[in-house]
C-alpha positions as CSV (number, residue, x, y, z in Angstrom):
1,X,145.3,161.0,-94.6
2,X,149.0,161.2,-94.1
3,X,150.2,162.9,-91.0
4,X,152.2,165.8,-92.8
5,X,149.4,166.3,-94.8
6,X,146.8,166.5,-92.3
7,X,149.0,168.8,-90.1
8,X,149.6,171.0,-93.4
9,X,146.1,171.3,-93.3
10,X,145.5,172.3,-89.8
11,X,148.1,174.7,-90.0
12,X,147.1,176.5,-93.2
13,X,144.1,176.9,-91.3
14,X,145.1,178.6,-88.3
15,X,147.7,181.0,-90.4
16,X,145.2,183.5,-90.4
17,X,144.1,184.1,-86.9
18,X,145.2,183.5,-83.0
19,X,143.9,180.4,-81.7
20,X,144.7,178.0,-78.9
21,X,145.3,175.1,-80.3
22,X,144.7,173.1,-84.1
23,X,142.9,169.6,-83.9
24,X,144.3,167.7,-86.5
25,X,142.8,164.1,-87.8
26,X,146.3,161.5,-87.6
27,X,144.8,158.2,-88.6
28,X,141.6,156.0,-88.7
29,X,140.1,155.1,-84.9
30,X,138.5,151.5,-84.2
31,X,134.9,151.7,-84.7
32,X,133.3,151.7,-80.6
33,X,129.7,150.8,-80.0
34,X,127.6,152.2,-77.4
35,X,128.4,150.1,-75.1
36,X,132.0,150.2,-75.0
37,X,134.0,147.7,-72.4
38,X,135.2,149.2,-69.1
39,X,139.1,149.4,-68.6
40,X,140.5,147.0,-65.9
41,X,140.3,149.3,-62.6
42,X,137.4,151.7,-63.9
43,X,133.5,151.9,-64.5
44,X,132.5,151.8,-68.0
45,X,130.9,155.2,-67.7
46,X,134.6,156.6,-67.1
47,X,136.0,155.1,-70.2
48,X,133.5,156.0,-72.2
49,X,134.4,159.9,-71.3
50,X,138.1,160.9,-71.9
51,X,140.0,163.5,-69.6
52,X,139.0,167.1,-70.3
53,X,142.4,167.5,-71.2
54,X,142.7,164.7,-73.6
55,X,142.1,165.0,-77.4
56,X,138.8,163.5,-79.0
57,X,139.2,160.2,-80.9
58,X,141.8,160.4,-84.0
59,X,142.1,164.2,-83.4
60,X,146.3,165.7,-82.4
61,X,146.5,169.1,-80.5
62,X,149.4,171.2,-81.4
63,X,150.1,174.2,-79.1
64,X,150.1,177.8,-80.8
65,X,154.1,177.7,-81.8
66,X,154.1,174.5,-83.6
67,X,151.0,175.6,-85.4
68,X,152.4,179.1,-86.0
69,X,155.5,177.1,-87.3
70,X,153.7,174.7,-89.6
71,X,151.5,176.9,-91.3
72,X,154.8,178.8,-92.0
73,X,156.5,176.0,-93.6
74,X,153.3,174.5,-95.4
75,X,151.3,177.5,-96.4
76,X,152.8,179.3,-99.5
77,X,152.3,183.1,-99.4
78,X,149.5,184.8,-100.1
79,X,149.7,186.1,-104.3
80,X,149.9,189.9,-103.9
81,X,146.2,190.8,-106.0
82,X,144.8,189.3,-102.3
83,X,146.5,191.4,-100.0
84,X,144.4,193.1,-97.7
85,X,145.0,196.6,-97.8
86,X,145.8,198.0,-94.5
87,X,142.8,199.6,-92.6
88,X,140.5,198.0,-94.8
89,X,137.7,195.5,-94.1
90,X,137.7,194.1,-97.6
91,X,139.5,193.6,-101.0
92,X,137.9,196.6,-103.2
93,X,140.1,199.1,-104.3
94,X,137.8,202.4,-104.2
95,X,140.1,204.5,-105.8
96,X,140.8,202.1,-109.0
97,X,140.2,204.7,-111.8
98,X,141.8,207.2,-109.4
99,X,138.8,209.4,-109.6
100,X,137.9,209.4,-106.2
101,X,136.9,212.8,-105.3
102,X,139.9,213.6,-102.6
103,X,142.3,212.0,-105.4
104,X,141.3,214.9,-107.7
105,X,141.8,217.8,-105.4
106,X,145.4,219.3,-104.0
107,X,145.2,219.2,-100.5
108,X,147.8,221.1,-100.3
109,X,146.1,224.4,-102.1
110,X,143.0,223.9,-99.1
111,X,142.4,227.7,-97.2
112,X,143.6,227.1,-94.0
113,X,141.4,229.7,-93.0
114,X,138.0,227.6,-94.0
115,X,139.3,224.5,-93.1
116,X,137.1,221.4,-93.5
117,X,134.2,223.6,-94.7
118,X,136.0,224.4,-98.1
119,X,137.3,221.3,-98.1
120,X,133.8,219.5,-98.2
121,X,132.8,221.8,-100.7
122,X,135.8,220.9,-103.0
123,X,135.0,216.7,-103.0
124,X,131.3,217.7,-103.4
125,X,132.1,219.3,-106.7
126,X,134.2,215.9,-107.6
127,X,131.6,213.7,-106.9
128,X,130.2,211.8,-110.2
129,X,126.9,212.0,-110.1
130,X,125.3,209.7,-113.3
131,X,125.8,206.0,-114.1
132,X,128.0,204.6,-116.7
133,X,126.8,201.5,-118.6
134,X,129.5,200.1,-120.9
135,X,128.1,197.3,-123.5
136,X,131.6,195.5,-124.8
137,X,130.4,193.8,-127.7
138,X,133.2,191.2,-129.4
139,X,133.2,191.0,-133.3
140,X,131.4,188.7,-135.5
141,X,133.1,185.8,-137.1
142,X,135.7,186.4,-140.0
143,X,137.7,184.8,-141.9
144,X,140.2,183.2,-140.5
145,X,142.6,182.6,-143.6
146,X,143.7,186.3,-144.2
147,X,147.0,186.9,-144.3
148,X,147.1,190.2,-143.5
149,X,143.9,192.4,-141.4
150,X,142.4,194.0,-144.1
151,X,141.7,190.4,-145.4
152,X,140.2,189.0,-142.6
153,X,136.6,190.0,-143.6
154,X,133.3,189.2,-142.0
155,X,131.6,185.7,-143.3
156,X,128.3,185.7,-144.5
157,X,127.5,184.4,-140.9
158,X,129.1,186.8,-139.3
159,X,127.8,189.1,-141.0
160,X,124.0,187.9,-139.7
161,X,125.4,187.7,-136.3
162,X,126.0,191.7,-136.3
163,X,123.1,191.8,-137.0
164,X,121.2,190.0,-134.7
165,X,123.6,192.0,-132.5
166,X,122.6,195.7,-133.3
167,X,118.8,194.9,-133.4
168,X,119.3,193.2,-130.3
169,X,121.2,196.4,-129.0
170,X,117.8,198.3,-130.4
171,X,115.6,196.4,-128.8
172,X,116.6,197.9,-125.5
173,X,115.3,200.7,-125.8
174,X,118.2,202.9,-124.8
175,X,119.7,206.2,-125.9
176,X,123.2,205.2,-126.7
177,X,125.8,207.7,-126.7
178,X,128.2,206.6,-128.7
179,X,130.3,203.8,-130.5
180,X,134.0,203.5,-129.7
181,X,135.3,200.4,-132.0
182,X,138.9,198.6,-133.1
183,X,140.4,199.9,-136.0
184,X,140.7,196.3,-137.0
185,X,138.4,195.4,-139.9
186,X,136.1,192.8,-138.4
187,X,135.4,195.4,-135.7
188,X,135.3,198.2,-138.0
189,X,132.8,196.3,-140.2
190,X,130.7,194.7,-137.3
191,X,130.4,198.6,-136.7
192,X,129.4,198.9,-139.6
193,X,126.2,196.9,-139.1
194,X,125.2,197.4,-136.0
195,X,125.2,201.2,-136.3
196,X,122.6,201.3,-139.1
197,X,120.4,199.6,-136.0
198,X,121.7,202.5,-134.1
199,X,121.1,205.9,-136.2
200,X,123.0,209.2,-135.3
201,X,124.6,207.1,-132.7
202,X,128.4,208.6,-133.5
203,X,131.3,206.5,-134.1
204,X,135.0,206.6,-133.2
205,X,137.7,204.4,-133.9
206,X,140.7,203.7,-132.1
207,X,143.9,201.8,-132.1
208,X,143.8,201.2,-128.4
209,X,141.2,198.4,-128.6
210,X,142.7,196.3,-131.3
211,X,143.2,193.1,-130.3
212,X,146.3,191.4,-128.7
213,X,147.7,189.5,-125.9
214,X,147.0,191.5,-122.5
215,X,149.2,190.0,-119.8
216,X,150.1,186.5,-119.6
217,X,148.0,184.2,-118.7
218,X,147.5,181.9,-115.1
219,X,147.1,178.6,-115.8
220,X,150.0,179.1,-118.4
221,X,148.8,177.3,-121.7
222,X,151.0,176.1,-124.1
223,X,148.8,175.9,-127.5
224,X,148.3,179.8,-127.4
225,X,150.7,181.8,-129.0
226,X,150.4,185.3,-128.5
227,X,151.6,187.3,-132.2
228,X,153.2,189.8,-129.9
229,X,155.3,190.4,-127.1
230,X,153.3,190.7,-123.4
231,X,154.6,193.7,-122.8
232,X,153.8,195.6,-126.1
233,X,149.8,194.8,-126.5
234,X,149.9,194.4,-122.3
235,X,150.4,198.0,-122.1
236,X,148.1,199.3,-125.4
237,X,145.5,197.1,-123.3
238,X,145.9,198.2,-120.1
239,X,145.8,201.8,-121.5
240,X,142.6,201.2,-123.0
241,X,141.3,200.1,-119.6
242,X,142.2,203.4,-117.8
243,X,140.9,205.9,-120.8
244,X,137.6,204.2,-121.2
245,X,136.5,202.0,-118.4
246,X,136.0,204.5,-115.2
247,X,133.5,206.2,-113.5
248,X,131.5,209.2,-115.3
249,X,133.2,212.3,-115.3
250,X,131.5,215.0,-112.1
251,X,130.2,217.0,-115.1
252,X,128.2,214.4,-116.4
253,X,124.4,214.7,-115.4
254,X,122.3,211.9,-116.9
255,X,123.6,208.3,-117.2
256,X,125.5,207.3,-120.5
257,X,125.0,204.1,-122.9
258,X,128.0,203.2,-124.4
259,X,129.2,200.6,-126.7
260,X,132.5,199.3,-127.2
261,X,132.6,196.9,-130.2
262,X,136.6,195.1,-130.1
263,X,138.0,191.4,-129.1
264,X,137.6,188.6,-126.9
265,X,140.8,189.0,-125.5
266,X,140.6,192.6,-124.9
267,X,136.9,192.3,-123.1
268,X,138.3,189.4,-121.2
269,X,140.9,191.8,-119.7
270,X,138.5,194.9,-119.3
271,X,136.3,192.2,-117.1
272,X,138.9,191.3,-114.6
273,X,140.3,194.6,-114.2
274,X,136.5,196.3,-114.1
275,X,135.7,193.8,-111.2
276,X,139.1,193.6,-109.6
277,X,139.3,189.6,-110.4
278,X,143.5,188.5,-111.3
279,X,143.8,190.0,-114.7
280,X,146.0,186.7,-115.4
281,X,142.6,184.7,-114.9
282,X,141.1,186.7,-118.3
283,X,141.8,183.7,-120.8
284,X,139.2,181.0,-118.1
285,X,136.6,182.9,-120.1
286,X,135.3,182.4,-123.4
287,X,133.2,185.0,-125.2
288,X,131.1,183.8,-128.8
289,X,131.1,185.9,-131.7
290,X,128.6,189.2,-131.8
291,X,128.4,188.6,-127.5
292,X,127.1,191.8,-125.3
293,X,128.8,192.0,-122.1
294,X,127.4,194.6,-120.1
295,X,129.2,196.3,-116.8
296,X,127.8,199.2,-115.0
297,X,129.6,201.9,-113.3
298,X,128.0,203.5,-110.3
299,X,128.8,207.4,-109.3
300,X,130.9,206.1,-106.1
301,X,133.1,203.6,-108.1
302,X,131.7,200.2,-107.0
303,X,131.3,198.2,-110.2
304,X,128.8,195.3,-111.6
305,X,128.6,192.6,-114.5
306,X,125.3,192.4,-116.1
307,X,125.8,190.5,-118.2
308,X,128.9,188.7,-119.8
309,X,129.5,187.2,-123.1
310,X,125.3,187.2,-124.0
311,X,124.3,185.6,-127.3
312,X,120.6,184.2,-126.5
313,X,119.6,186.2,-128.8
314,X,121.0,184.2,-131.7
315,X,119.6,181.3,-133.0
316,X,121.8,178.4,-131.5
317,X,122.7,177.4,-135.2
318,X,124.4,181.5,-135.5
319,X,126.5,181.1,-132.6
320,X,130.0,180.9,-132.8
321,X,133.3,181.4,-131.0
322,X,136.1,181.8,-133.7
């Protein structure tokens, strides 16, 4: 290991807190048996143990400023989507869907005269009290040589896949509230098929989940071409996110089932925004055709992945991923 790369190291390593001093590794040492010669003038016993002062075998002590320095030269800044928020003793943004309850209230309307009592009473009644689980289900495979959507179709296969997908989604044994799916027609007709798995379970269709490219993505890629601009499907996308992925509404009593049947790159997003992950990281994730990804939103915000991108319940010769 090179010496500026070593003391790169070191220094990256202290930028975060106060120390004393870095011990840095600056080149190979001789290998020393255990019995290791005495120096002319001295006892073996004192060459075998350095000064209390001195710095172990192969190892460089910088002082606090030259490691303050270094790790300023070497360490690039941290990307933003890591910043610790001030007075914070972790990364989670509690307030994500802005629904905490003192987000919802006007402090400035409190009763002076009842003070924190009213007040107390006024986040009480903004509290969610029920579960959300959202089931993001991607769309079977279609056929890829439509020109325009209406032509890209369900294949027979992906027709089977939907399914395998709705009697999957039966098999749970849960009271679904409702479908919201892509106007796009191989989410419209994977709808379709997994509803009549689903009966009375109402459906809704909306333009906000069609599929597109979200925000560009980190590792840049060069092969993916996105058929419109970032910033026009980035902010359909992102406004999909904030009208259906937050916690349940204080109102809401009993936990809801929901199912969202759209696109892989759409779901990707949802993921990384739902669990507070770089939404630029969404395409490191691939999703197969007819996949259930499940995410579960608790009354106080915090959110989990069940599941992501599930197909075991296909045959392995079903699966696909176009």
């Amino acid at each position: 290991m090179s010496f500026r790369r070593a003391l790169a190291l070191a220094a990256c390593g202290l930028a975060g807190g106060s120390v004393l001093f870095s011990a840095v590794a600056v080149g190979k040492q001789p290998a020393r048996g255990g019995d290791a010669e005495p120096r002319p003038g001295g006892s073996a016993a004192a060459a075998a143990v350095p000064p209390a002062s001195a710095a172990p075998p192969g190892l460089l002590l910088l002082p606090p400023a030259a490691a303050a320095a270094a790790a300023a030269a070497s360490c690039p800044p941290a990307p933003g989507w890591i910043e610790r928020p001030a007075g914070t003793g972790g990364y989670w943004d509690s307030n994500w869907d802005r629904r905490e309850p003192l987000a919802l209230i006007n402090l400035k309307k409190k009763n002076e005269e009842t003070g924190e009592e009213e007040l107390a009473s006024r986040l009480d009644h903004c509290k969610a009290k029920a579960t959300r689980h959202i089931f993001l289900i991607r769309h079977s495979q279609y056929n890829l040589d439509g020109r325009a959507d209406k032509d890209r179709t369900l294949t027979p296969l992906g027709r089977e896949q939907a399914e395998l997908t709705g009697h999957r989604l039966a098999s749970l044994g849960l009271k679904f509230d409702q479908i919201i799916h892509s106007s796009m027609t191989r989410a419209t007709e994977t709808t379709e098929i997994i509803s009549k798995h689903l009966p009375g379970v109402k459906k809704i269709s909306t333009d906000l989940l069609r599929e597109g490219a979200p925000i560009e993505p980190d590792p840049p890629v060069s092969h993916w071409k996105p058929e419109a601009v970032y910033y026009e499907d980035g902010a359909r996308i992102e406004a999909a996110f904030r009208n259906f992925i937050h916690r349940a509404d204080a109102k809401q009593e009993e936990d809801s089932y929901e199912i969202f049947v759209c696109h892989a790159n759409v779901i990707r997003y949802i993921v990384c925004r739902a669990l507070q992950f770089p939404p630029e990281g969404w395409l490191r994730m691939s999703l197969n055709n007819g996949s259930i990804t499940h995410l579960v939103i608790r009354p106080n915000g915090r959110v989990a992945l069940r599941t992501l991108g599930d197909t075991g319940f296909m045959p392995p010769d079903k699966i696909t991923r176009t």
